[in-house]
C-alpha positions in Angstrom: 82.5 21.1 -32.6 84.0 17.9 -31.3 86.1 18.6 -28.5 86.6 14.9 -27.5 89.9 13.3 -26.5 92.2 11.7 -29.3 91.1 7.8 -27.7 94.1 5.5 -26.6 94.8 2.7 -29.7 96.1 -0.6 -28.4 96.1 -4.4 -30.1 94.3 -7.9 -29.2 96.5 -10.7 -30.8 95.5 -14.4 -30.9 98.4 -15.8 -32.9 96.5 -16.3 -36.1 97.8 -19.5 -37.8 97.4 -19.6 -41.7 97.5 -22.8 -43.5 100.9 -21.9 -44.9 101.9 -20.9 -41.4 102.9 -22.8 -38.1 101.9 -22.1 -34.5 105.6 -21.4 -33.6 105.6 -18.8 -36.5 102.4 -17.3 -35.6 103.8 -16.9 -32.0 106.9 -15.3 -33.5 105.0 -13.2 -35.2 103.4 -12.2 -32.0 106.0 -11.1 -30.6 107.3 -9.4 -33.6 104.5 -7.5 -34.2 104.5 -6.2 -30.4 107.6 -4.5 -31.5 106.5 -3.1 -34.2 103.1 -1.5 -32.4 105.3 -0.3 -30.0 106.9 1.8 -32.1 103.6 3.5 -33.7 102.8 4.6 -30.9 100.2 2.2 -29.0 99.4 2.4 -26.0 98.4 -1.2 -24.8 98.9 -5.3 -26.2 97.1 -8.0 -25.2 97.5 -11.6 -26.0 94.2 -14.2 -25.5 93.8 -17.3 -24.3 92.3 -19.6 -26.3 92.8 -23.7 -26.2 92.2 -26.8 -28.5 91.4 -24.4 -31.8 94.2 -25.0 -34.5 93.6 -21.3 -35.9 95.0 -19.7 -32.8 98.2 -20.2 -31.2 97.9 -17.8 -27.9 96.9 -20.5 -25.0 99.3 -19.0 -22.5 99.4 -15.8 -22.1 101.5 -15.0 -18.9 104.4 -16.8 -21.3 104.1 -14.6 -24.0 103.5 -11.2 -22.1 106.9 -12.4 -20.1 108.0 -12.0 -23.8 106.2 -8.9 -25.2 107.6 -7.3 -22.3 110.9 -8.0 -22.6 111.3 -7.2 -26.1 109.5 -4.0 -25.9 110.0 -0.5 -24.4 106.6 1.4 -23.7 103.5 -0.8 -24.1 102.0 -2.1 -21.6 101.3 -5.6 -22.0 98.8 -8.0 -20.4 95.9 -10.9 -21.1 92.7 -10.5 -23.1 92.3 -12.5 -20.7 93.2 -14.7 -18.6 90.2 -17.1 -18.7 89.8 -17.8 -14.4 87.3 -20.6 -14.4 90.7 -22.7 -15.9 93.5 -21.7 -13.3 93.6 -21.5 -9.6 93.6 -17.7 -8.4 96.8 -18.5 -6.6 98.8 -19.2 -9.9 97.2 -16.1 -11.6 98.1 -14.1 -9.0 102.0 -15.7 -8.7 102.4 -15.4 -12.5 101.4 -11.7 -12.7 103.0 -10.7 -9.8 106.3 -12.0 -11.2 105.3 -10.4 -14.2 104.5 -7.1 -12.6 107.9 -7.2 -10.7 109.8 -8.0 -13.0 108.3 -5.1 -15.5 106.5 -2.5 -12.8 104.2 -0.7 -14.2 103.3 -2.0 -17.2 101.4 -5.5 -17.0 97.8 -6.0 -17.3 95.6 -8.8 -15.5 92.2 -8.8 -17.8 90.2 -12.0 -16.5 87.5 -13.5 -18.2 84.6 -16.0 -17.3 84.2 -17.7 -21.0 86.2 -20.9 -21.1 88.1 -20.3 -24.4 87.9 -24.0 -25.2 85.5 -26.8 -26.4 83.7 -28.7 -23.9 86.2 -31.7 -24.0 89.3 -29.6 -23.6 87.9 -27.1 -20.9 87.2 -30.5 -19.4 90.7 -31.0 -19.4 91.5 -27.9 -17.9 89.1 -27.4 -15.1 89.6 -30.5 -12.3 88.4 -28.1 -9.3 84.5 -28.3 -8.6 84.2 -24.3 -8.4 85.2 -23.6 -11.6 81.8 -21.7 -12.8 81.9 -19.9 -9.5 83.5 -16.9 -11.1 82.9 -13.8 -9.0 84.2 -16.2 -5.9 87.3 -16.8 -8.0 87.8 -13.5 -8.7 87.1 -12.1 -5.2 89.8 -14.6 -4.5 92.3 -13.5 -6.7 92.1 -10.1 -6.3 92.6 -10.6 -2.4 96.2 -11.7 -3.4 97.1 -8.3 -4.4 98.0 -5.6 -2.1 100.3 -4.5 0.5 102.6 -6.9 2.3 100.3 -6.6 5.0 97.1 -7.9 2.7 97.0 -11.7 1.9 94.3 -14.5 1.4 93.8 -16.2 4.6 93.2 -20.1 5.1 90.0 -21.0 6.1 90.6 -24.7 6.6 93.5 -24.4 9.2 92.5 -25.8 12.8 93.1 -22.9 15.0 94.6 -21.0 13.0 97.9 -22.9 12.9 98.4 -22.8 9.1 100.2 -19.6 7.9 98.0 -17.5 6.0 98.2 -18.2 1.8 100.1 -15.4 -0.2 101.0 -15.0 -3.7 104.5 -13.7 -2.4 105.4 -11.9 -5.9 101.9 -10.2 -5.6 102.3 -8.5 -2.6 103.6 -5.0 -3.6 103.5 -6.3 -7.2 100.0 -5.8 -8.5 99.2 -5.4 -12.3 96.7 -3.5 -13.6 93.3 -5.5 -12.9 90.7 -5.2 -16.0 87.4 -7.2 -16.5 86.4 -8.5 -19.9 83.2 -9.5 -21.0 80.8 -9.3 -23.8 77.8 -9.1 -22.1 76.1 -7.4 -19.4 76.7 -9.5 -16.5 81.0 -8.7 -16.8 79.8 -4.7 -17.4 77.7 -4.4 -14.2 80.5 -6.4 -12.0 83.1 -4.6 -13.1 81.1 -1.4 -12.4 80.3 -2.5 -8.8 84.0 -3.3 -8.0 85.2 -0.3 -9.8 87.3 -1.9 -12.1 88.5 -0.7 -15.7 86.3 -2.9 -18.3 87.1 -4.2 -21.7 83.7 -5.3 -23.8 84.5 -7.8 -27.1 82.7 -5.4 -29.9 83.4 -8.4 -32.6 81.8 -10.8 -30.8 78.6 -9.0 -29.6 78.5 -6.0 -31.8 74.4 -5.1 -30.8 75.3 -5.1 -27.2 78.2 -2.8 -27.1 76.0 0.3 -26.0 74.5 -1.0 -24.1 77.0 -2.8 -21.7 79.1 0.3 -21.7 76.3 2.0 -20.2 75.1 -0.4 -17.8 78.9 -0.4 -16.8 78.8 3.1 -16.4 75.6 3.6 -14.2 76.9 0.4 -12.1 80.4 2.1 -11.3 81.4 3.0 -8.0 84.9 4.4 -7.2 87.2 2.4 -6.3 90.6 2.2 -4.3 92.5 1.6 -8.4 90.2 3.5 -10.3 88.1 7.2 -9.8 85.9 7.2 -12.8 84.6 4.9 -15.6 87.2 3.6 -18.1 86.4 1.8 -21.0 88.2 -0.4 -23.6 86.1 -1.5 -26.9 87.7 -4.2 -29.0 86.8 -4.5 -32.2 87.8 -6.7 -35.7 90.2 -3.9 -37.8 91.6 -4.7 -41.0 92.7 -1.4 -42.9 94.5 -1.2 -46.1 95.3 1.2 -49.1 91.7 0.4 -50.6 88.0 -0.6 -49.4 88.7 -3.4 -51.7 91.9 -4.7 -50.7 91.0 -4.4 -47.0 87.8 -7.0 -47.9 90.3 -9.3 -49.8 92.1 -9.3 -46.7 89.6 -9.9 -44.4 88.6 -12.5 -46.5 90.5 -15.5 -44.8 88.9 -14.1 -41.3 85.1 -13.9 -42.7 85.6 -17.5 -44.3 87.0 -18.5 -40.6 83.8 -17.0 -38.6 81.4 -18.4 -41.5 82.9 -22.2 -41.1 82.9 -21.7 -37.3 79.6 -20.9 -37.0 77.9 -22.8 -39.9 79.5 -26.0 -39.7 81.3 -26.4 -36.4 84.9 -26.4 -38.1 88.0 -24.1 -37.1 90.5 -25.4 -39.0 93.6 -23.0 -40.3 93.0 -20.0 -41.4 92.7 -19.6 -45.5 95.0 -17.7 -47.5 93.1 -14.8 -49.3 93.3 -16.6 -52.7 91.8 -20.0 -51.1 89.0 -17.5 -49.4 88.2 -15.7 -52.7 87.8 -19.3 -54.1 85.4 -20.4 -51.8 82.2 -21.4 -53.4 80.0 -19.0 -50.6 76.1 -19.9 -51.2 73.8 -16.9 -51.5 73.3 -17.3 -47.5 76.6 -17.7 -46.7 77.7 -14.6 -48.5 75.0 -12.6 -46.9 76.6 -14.0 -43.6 79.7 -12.2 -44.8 78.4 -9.3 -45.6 76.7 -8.5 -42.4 79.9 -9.9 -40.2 81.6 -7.2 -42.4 79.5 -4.6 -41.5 80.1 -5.2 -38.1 83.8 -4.8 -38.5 85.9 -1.8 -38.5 87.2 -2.9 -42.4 88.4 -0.9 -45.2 90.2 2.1 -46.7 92.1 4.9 -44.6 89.0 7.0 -44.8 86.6 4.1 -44.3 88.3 2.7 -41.3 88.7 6.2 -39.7 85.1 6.6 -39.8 83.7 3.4 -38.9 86.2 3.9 -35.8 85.0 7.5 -34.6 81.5 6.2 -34.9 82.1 3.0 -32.4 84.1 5.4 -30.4 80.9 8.3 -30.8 78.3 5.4 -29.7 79.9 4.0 -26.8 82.1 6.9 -25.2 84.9 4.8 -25.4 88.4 6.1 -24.0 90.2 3.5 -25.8 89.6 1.3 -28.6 91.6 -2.3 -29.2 91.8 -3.8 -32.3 92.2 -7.4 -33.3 93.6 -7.9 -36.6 93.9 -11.3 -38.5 95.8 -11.2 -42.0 97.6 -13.6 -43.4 101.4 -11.9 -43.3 102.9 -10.1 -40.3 103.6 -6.4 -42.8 100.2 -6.4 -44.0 99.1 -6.8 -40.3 101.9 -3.8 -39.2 100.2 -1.9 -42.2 96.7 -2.1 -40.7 97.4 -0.9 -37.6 99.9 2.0 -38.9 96.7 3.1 -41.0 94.6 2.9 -37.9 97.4 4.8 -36.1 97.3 7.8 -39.0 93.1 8.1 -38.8 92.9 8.4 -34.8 96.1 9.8 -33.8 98.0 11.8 -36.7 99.9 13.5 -33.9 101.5 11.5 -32.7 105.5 9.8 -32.7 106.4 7.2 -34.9 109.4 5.6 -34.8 109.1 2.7 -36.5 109.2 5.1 -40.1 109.6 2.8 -43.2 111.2 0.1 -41.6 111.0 -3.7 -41.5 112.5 -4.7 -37.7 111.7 -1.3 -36.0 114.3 -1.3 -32.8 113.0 0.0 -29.1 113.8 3.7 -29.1 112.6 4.4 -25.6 114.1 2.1 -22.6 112.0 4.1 -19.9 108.7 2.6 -18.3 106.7 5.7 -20.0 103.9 5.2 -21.9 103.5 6.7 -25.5 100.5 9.1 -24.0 103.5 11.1 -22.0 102.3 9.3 -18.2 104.6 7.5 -16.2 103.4 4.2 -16.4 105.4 3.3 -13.0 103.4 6.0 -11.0 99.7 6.3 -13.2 97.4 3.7 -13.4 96.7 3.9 -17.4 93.1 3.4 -17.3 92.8 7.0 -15.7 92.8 6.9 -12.5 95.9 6.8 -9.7 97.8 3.9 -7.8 97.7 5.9 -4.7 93.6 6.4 -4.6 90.2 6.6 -6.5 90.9 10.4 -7.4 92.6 10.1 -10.7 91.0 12.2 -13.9 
């Protein structure tokens, strides 16, 4: 008998932008469908940060989480992620500690080493020389956070003349700190500084095991977190049919295939222009496979591809990133997901088409206080949560 946990269900959104779309309707949508998530009862929403691709809108995320925040009543919201080799730790640190002020106890810092550009625009980004020096940007930022007695000193002051630098919102404001990575170097450092870690499932599906385990026998408590806590992210599309949720997943296969084949991202197809698409006998097998990887199909389908991720990698919580081409076929993905993994649970969104915030408390739809419990399992006040 399988006497493991009903998993936490949260949401990844890049602002998917169609071709019959805009950016400032995709990051409508965004928001919009934050709402609606909210009110199925998931737990966590994160928005990415990606730059220079015309497909995906999300390139600032503390802007949009200020948003998701606002307009929503018991996610927590954060980054999937912040990308740190593009900002100075400083300015993370001030933007999420406003954030985390402003909406204690339910903001999320996930950081991430990849550069979410081309090499032109990350170029363009990046003007410090220590921008591939990621674990001394991170050490950096997380040194912001704290008490008000905690703060990142200057090393550069003569004598010690120059007041010490602070990320004054940060200082009894700290979000939740998460690292992302699809690889095993971001699972082993997020083990050693015992930090909560989300691995990107669709990006390196074969590793996912892996990682999580290398995370796991890496992990040392910590003063945020007591024990392990993973987050897998995966490619979802669910739908009434195995059929229908492949004709919907068309437009993202046809995205990956032209990314990868020939270098191009531009907007994402409709699902009648990817049906059309004249796929050579390699390119459909490319498909094909990329589908299998996913987490796409039917009720039953999707349920079962989603307790076997969650089986393999011990997961506590599974994300999933869904790109289709209308906002309700999006909500009606992730309200399948919700009725495989968590049938228990309280929906308040019902029927509806503009589901309004029930719940104006800082709780979280797992029945913790968000404002007191750190969410990936552990406790605020030490490394002795469950």
């Amino acid at each position: 008998m399988n006497t493991r946990p009903a998993p936490r269900l949260s949401v990844l959104d890049v602002s998917p932008v169609f071709a019959d779309s805009s950016p400032a309707r995709a990051l409508r949508e965004t928001v919009e469908l934050a709402r609606r998530v909210d009110a199925l009862g998931y737990h966590r929403f994160w928005v990415a940060e990606h730059h220079g691709i015309d497909n995906i809108a999300s390139c600032s995320p503390p802007v949009l989480i200020g948003l998701i925040a606002g307009a929503t009543s018991r996610l927590r919201v954060g980054s999937g992620g912040v990308m740190l080799a593009n900002h100075s730790p400083l300015i993370v640190a001030e933007q999420f500690g406003t954030l985390e002020a402003l909406h204690p106890g339910r903001i999320d810092l996930g950081v991430g080493r990849a550069p979410g550009a081309d090499r032109i625009t990350a170029h363009a980004l990046r003007r410090a020389g220590d921008a591939d020096d990621f674990t001394g940007r991170l050490g950096e930022l997380l040194s912001y956070f704290g008490p008000s007695e905690g703060s990142a000193a200057s090393t550069d002051a003569p004598g010690g003349g120059h007041p010490a630098v602070r990320a004054l919102p940060a200082l009894d404001a700290s979000p939740e700190m998460w690292l992302l990575g699809s690889s095993g170097y971001s699972a082993e450092l997020a083990g050693l500084l015992g930090l909560p870690f989300a691995f990107a499932q669709h990006f390196s599906p074969t590793l996912a095991a892996a990682a999580v385990q290398l995370y796991r026998e890496r992990f040392r408590p910590s003063a945020v977190l007591g024990r392990p806590y993973v987050v897998i992210s995966s490619m979802v599309v669910a739908a009434e049919t195995d059929e229908e949720a492949r004709w919907q997943a068309g437009p993202m296969m046809l995205t990956s295939l032209l990314q990868r084949t020939r270098g191009i991202s531009d907007l994402h197809a409709t699902p009648e222009q990817a049906a059309k698409f004249p796929y050579s006998r390699e390119e459909a097998a490319f498909v094909q496979d990329r589908l299998a990887s996913h987490l796409v199909g039917g009720p039953q389908t999707v349920g079962a591809k989603a307790r076997e991720l969650l089986d393999a990698t011990g997961a506590d919580e599974l994300m999933a990133l869904t790109m289709v081409h209308d906002l309700e076929t999006r909500v009606r993905s992730y309200r399948i997901l919700a009725d495989e993994l968590l049938p228990d649970r309280a929906d308040t969104d019902g029927a509806s088409t503009g589901a309004t915030d029930t719940d104006t408390t800082a709780t979280d739809p797992a029945g913790t206080d968000t404002a007191a419990t750190d969410t990936a399992g552990g406790t605020r006040a030490g490394a002795g949560g469950a």
